[in-house]
PDB file of N, CA, C and O in Angstrom:
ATOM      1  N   UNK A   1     -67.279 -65.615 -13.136  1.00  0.00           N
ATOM      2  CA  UNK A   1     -67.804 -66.219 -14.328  1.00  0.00           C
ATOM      3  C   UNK A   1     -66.774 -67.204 -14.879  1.00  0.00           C
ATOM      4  O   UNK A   1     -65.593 -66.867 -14.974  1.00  0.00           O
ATOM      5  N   UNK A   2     -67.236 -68.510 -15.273  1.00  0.00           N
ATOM      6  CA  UNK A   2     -66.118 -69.714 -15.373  1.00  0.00           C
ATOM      7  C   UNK A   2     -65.406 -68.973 -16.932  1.00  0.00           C
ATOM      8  O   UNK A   2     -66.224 -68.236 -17.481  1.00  0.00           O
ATOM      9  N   UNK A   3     -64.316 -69.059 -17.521  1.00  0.00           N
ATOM     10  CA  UNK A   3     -63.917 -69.061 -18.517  1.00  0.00           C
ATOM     11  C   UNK A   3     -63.849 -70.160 -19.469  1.00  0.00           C
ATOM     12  O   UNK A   3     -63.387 -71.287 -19.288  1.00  0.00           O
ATOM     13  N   UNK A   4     -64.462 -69.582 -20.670  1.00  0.00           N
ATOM     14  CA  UNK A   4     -64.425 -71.117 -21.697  1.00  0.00           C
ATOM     15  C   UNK A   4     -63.298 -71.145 -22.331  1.00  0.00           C
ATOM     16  O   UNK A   4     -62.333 -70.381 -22.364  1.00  0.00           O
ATOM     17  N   UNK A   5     -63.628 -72.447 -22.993  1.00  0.00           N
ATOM     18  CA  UNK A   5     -62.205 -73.047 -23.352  1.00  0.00           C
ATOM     19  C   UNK A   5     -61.606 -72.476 -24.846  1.00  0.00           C
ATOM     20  O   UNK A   5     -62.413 -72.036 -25.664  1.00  0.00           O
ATOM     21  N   UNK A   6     -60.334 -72.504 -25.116  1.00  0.00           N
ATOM     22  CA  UNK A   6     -60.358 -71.664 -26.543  1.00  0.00           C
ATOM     23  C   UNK A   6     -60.287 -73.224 -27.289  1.00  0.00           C
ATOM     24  O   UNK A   6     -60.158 -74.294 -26.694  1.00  0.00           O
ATOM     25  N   UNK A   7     -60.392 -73.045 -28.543  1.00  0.00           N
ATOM     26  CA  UNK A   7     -60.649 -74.212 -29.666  1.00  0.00           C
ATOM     27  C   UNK A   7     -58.807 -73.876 -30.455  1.00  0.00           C
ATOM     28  O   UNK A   7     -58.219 -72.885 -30.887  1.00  0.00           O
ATOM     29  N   UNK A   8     -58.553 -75.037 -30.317  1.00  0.00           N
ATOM     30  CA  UNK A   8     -57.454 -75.337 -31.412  1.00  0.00           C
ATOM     31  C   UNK A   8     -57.332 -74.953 -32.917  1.00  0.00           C
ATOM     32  O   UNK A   8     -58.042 -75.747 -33.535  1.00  0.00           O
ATOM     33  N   UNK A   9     -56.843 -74.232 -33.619  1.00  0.00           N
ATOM     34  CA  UNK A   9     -56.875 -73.895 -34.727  1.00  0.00           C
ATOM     35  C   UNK A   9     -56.132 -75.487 -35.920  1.00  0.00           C
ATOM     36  O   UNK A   9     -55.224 -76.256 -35.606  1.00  0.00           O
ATOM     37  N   UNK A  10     -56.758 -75.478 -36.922  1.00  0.00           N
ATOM     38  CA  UNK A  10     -56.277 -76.492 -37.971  1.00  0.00           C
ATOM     39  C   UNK A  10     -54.521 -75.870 -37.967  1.00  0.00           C
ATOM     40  O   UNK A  10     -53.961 -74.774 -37.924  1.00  0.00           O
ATOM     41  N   UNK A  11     -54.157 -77.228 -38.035  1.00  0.00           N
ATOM     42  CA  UNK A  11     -52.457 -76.765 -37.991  1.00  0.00           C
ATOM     43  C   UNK A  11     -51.607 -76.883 -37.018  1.00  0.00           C
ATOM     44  O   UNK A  11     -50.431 -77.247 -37.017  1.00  0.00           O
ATOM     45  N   UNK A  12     -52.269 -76.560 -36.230  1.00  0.00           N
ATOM     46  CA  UNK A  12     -51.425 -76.773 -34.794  1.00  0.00           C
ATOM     47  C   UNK A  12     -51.378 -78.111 -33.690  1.00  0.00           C
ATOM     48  O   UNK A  12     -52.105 -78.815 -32.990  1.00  0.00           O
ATOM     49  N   UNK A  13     -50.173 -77.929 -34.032  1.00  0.00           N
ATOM     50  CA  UNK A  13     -49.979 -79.200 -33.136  1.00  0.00           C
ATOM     51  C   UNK A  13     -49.176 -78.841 -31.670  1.00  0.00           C
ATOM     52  O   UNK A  13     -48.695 -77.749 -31.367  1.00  0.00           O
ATOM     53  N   UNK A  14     -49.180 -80.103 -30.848  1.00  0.00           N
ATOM     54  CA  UNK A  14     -49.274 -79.841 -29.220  1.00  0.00           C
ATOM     55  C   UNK A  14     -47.759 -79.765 -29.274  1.00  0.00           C
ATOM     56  O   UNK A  14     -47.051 -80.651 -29.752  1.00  0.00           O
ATOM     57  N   UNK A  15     -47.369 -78.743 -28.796  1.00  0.00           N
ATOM     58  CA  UNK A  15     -45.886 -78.414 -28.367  1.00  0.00           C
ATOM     59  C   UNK A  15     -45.499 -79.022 -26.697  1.00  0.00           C
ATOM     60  O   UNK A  15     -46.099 -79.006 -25.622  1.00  0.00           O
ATOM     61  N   UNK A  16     -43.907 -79.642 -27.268  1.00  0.00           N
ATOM     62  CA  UNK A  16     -44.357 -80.598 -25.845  1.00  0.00           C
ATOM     63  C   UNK A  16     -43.027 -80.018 -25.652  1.00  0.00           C
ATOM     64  O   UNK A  16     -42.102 -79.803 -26.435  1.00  0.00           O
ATOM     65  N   UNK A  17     -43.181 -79.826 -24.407  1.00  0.00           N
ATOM     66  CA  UNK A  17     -42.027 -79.134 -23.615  1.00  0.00           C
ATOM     67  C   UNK A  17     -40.732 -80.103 -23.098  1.00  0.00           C
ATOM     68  O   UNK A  17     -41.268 -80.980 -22.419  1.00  0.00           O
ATOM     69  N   UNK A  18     -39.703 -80.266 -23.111  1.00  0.00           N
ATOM     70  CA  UNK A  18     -38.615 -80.863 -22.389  1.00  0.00           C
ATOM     71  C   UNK A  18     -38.266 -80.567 -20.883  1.00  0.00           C
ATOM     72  O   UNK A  18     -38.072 -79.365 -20.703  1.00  0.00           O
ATOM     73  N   UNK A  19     -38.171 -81.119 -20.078  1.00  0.00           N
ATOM     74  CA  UNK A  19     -37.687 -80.573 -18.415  1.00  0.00           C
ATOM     75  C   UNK A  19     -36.222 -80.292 -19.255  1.00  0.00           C
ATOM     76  O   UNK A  19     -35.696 -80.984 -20.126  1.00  0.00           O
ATOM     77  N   UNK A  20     -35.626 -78.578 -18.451  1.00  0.00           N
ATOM     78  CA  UNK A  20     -34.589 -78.390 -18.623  1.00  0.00           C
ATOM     79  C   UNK A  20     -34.077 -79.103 -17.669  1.00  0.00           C
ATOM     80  O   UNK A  20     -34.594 -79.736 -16.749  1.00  0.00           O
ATOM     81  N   UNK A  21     -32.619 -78.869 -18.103  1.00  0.00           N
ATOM     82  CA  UNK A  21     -31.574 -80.125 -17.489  1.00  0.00           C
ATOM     83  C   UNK A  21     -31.245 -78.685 -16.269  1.00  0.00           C
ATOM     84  O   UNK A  21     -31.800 -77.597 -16.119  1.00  0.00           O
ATOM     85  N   UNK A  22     -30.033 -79.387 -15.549  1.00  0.00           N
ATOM     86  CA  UNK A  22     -29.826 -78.569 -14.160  1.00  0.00           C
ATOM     87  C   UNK A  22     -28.004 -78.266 -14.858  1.00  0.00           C
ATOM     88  O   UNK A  22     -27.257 -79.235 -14.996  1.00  0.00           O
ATOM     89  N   UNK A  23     -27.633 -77.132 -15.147  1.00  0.00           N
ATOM     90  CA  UNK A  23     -26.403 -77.021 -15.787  1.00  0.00           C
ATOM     91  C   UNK A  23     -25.199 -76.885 -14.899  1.00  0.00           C
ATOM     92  O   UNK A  23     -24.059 -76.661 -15.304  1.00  0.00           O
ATOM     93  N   UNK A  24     -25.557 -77.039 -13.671  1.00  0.00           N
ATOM     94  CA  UNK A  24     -24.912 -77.499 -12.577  1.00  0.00           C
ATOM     95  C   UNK A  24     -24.283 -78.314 -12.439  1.00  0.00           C
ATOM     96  O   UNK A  24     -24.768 -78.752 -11.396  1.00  0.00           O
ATOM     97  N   UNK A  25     -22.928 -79.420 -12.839  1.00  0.00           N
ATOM     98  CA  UNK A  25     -22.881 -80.283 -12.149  1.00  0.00           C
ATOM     99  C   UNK A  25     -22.392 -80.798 -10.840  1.00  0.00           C
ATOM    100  O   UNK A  25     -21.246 -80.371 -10.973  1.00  0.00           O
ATOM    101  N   UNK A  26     -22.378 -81.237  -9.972  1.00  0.00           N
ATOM    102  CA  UNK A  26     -21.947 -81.671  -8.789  1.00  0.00           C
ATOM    103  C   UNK A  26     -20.622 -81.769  -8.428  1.00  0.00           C
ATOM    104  O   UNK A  26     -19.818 -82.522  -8.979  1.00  0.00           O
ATOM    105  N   UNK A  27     -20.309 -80.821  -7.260  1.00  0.00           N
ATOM    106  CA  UNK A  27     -18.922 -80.522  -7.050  1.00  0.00           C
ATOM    107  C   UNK A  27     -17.965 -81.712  -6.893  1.00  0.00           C
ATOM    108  O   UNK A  27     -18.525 -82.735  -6.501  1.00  0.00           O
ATOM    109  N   UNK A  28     -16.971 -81.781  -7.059  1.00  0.00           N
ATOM    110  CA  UNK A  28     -15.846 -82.850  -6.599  1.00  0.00           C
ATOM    111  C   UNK A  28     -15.823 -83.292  -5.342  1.00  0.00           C
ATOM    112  O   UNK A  28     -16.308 -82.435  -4.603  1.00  0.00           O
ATOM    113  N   UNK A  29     -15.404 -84.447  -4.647  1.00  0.00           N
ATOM    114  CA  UNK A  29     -15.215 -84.599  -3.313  1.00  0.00           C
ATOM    115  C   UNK A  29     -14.214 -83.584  -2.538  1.00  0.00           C
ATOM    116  O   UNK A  29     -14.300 -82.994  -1.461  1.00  0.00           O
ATOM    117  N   UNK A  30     -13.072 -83.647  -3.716  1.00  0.00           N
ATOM    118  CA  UNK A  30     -12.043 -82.972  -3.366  1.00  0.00           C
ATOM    119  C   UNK A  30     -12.584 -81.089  -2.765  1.00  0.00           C
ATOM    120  O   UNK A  30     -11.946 -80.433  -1.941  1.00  0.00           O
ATOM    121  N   UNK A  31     -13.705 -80.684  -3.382  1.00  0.00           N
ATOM    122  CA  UNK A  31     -13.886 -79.247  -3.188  1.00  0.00           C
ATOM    123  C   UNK A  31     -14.467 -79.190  -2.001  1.00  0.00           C
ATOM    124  O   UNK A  31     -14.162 -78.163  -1.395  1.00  0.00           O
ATOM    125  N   UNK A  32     -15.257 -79.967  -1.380  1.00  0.00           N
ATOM    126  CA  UNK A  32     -15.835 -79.974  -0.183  1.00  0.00           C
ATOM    127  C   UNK A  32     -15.138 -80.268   0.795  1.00  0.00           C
ATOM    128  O   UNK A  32     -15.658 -80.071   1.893  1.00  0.00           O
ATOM    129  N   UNK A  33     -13.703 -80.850   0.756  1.00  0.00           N
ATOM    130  CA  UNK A  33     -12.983 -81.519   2.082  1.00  0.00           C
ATOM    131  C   UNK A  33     -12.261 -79.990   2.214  1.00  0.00           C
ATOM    132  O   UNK A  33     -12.014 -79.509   3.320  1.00  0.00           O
ATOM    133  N   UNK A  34     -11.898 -79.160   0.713  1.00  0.00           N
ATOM    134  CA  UNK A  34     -10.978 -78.390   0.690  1.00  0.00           C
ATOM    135  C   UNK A  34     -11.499 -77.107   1.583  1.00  0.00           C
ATOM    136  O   UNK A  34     -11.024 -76.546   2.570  1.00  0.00           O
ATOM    137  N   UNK A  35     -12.877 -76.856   0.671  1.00  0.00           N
ATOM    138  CA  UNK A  35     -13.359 -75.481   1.895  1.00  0.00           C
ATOM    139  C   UNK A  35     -13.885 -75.846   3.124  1.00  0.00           C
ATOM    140  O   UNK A  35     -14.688 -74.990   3.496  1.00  0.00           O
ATOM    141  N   UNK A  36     -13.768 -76.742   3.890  1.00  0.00           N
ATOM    142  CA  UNK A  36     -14.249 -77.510   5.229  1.00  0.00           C
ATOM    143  C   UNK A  36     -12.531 -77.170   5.806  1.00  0.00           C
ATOM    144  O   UNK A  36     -12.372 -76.438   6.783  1.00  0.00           O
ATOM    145  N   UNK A  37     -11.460 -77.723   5.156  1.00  0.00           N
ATOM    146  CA  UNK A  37     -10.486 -77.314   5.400  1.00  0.00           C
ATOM    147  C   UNK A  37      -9.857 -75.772   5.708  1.00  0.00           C
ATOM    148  O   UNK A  37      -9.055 -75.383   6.558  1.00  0.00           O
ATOM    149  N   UNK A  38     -10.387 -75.267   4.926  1.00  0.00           N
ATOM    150  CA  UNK A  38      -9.788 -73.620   5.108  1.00  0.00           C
ATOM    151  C   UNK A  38     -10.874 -72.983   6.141  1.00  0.00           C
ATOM    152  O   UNK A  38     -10.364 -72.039   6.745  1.00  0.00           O
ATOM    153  N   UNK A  39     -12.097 -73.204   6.483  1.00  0.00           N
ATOM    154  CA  UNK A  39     -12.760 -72.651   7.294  1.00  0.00           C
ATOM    155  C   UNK A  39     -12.478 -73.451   8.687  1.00  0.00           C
ATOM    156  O   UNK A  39     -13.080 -72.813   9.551  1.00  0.00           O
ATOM    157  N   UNK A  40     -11.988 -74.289   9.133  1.00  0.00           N
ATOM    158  CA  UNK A  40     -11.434 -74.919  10.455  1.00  0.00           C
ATOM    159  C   UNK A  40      -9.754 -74.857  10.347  1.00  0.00           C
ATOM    160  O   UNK A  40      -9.408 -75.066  11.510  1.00  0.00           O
ATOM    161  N   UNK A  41      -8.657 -74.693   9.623  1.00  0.00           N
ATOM    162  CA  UNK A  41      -7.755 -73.932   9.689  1.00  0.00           C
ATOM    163  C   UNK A  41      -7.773 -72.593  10.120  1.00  0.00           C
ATOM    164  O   UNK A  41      -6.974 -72.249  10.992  1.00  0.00           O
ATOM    165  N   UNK A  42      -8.512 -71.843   9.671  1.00  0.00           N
ATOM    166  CA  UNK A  42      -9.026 -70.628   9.594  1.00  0.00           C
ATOM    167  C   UNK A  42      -9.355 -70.239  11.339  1.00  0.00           C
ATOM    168  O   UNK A  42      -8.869 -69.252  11.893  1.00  0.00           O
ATOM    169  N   UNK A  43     -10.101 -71.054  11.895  1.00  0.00           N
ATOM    170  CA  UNK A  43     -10.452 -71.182  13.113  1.00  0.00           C
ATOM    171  C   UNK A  43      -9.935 -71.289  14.291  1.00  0.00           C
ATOM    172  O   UNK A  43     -10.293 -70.928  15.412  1.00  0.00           O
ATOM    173  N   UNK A  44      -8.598 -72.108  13.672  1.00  0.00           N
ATOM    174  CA  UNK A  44      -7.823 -72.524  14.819  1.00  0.00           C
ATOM    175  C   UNK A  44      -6.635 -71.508  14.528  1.00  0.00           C
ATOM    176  O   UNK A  44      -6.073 -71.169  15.569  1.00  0.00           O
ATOM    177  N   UNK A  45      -6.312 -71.157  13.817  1.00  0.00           N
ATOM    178  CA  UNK A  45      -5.323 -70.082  13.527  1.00  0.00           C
ATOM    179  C   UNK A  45      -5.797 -68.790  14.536  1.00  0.00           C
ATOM    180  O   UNK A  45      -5.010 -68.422  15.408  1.00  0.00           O
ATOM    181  N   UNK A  46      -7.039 -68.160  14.387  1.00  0.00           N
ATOM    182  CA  UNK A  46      -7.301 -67.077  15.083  1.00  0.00           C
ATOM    183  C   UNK A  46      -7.384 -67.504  16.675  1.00  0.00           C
ATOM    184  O   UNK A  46      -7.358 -66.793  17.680  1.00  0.00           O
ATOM    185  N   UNK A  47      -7.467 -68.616  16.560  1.00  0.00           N
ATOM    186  CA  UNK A  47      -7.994 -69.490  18.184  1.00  0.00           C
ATOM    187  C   UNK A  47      -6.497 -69.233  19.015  1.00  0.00           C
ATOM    188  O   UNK A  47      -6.381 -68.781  20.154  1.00  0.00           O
ATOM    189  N   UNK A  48      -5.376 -69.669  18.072  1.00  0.00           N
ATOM    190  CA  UNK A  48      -3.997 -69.565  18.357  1.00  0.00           C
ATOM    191  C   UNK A  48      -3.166 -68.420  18.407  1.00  0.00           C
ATOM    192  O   UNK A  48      -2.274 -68.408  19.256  1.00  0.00           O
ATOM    193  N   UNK A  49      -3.336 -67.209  17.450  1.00  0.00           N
ATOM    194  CA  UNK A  49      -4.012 -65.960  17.862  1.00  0.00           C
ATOM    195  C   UNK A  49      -3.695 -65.306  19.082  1.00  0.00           C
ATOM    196  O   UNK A  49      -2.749 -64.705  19.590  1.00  0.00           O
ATOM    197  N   UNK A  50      -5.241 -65.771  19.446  1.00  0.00           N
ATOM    198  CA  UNK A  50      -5.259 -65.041  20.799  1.00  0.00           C
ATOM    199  C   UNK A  50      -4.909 -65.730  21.883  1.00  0.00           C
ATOM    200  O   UNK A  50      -4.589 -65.148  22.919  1.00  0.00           O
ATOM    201  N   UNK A  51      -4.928 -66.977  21.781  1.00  0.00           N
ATOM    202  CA  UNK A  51      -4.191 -68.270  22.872  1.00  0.00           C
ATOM    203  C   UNK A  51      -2.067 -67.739  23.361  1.00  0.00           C
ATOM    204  O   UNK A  51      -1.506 -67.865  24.450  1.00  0.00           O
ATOM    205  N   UNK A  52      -1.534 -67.232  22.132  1.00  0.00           N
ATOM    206  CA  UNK A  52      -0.632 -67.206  22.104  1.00  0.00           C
ATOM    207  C   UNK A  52       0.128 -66.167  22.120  1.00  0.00           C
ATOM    208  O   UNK A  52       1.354 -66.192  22.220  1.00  0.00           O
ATOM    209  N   UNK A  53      -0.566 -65.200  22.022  1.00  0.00           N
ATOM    210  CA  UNK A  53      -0.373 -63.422  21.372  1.00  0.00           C
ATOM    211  C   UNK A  53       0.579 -63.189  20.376  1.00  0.00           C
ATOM    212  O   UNK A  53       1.659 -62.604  20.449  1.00  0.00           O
ATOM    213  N   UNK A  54      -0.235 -63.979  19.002  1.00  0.00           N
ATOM    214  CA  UNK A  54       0.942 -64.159  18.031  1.00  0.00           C
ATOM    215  C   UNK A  54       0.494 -62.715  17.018  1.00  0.00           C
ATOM    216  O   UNK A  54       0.845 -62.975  15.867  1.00  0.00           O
ATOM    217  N   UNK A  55       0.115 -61.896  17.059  1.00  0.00           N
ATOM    218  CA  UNK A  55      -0.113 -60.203  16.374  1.00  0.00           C
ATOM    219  C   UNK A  55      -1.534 -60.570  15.418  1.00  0.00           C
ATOM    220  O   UNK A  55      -2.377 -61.426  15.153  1.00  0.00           O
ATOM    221  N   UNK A  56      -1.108 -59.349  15.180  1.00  0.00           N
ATOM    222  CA  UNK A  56      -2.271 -58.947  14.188  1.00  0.00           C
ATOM    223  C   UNK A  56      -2.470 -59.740  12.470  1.00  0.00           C
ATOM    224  O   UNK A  56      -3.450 -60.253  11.928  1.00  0.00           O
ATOM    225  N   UNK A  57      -1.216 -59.553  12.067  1.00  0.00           N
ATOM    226  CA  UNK A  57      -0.916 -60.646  10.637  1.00  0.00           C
ATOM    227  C   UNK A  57      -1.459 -61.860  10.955  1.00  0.00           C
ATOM    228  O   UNK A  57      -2.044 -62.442  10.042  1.00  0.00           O
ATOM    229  N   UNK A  58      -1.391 -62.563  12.398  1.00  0.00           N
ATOM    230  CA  UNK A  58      -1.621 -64.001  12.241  1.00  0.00           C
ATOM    231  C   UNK A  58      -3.621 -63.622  12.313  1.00  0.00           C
ATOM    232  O   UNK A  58      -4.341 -64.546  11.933  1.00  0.00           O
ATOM    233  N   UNK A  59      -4.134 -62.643  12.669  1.00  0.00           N
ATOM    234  CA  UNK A  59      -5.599 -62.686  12.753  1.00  0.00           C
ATOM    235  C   UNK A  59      -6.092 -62.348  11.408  1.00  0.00           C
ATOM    236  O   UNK A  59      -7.221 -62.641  11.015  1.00  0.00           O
ATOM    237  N   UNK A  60      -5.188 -61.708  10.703  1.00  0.00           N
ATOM    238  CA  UNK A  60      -5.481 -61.473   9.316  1.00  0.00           C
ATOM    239  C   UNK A  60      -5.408 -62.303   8.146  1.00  0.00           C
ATOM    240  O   UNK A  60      -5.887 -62.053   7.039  1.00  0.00           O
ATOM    241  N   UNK A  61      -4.706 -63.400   8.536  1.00  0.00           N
ATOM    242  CA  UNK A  61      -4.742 -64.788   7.641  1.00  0.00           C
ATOM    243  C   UNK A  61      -5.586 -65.845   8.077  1.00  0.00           C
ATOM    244  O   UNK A  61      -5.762 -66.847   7.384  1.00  0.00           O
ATOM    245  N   UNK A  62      -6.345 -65.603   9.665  1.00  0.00           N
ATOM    246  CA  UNK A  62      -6.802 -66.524   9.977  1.00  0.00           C
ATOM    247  C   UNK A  62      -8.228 -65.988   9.144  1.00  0.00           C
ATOM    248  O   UNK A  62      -8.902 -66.857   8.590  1.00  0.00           O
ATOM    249  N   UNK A  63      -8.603 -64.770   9.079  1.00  0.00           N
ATOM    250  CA  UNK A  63      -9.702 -64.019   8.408  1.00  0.00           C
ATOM    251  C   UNK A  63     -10.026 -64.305   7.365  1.00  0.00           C
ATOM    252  O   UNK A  63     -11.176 -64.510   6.976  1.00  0.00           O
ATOM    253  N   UNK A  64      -8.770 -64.368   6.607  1.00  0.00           N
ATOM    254  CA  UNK A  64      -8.014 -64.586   4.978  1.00  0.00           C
ATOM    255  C   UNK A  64      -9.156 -65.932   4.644  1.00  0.00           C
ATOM    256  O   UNK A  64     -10.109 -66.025   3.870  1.00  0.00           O
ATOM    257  N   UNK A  65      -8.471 -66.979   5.735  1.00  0.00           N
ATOM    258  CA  UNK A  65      -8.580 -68.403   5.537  1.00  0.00           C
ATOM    259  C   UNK A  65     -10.136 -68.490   5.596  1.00  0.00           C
ATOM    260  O   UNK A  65     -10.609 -68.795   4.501  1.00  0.00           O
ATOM    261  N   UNK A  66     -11.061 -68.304   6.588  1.00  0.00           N
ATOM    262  CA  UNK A  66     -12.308 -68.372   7.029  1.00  0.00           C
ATOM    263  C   UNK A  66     -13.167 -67.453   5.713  1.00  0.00           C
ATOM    264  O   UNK A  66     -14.299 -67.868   5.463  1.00  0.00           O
ATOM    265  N   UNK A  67     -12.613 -66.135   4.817  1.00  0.00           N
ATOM    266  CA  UNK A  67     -13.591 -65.875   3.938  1.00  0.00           C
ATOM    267  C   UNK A  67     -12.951 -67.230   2.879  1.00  0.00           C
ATOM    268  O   UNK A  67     -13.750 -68.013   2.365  1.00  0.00           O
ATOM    269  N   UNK A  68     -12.133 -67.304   2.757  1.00  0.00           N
ATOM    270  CA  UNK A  68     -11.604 -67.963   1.374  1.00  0.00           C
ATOM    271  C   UNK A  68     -12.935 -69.571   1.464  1.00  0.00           C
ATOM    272  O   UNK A  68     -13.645 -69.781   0.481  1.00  0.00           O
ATOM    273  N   UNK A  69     -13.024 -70.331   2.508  1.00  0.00           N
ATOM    274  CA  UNK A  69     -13.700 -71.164   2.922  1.00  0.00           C
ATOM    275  C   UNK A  69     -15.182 -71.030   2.862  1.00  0.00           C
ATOM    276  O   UNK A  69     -15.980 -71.900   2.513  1.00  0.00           O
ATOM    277  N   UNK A  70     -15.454 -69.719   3.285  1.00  0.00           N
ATOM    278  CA  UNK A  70     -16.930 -69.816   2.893  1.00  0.00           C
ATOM    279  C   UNK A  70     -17.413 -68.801   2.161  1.00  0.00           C
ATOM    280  O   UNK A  70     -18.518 -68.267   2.262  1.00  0.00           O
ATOM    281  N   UNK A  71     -16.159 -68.451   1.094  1.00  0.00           N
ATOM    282  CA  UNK A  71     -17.036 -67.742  -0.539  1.00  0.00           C
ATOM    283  C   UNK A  71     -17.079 -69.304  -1.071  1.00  0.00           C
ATOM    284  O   UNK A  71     -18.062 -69.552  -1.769  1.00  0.00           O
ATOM    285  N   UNK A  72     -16.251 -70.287  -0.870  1.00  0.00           N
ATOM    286  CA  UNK A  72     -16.321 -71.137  -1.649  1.00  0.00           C
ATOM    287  C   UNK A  72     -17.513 -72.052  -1.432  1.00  0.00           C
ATOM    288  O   UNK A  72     -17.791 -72.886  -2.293  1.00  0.00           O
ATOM    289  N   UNK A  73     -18.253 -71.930  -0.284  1.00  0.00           N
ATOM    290  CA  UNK A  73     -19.486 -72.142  -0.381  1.00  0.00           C
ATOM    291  C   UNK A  73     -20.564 -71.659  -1.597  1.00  0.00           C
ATOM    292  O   UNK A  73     -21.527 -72.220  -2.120  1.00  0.00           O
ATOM    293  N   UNK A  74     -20.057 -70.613  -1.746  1.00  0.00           N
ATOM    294  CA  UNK A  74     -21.169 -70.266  -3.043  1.00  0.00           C
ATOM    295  C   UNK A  74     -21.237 -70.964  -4.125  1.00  0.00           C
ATOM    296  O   UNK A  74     -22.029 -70.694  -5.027  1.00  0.00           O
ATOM    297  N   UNK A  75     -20.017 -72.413  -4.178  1.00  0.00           N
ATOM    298  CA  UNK A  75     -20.159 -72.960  -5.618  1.00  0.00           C
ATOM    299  C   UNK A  75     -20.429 -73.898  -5.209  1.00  0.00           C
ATOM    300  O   UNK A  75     -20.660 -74.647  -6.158  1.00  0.00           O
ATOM    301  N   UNK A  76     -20.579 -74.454  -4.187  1.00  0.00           N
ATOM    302  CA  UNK A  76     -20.589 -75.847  -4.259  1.00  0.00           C
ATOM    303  C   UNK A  76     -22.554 -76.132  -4.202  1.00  0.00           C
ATOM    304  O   UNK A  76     -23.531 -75.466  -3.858  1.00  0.00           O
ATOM    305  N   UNK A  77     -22.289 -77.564  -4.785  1.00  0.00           N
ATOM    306  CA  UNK A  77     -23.757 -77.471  -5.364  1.00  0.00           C
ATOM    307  C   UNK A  77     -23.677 -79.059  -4.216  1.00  0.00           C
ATOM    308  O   UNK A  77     -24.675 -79.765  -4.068  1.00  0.00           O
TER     309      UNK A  77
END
């Protein structure tokens, strides 16, 4: 069954909505070269690692480097 229309009451006027804004603003150049940086440092460190049999500390900073790189993905917009 179609639904009818409701009637405007005296008084009321049309509420006009604004597009919210995006409170985001856009990361720096600098933040994107930086975590691109720590996640391919990160890479080649563990790569070197095991290329070299440099221990366990060096796989644990290469780990270090690779989360640090892509938590920082979570901000960049």
């Amino acid at each position: 069954m179609p639904v009818s229309k409701t009637r405007k009451k005296k008084g009321q006027t049309a509420q006009t909505t604004t597009p919210k804004k995006d409170h985001h603003a856009e990361s720096p150049q600098w933040y994107v070269y930086t975590m691109l940086a720590l996640m391919v440092v990160g890479c080649l460190v563990i790569v070197s690692a095991y290329l070299f049999s440099l221990g366990n500390i060096t796989l644990i900073i290469g780990l270090i480097l690779l989360a640090a790189g892509f938590l920082m993905t979570m901000n960049w917009y």
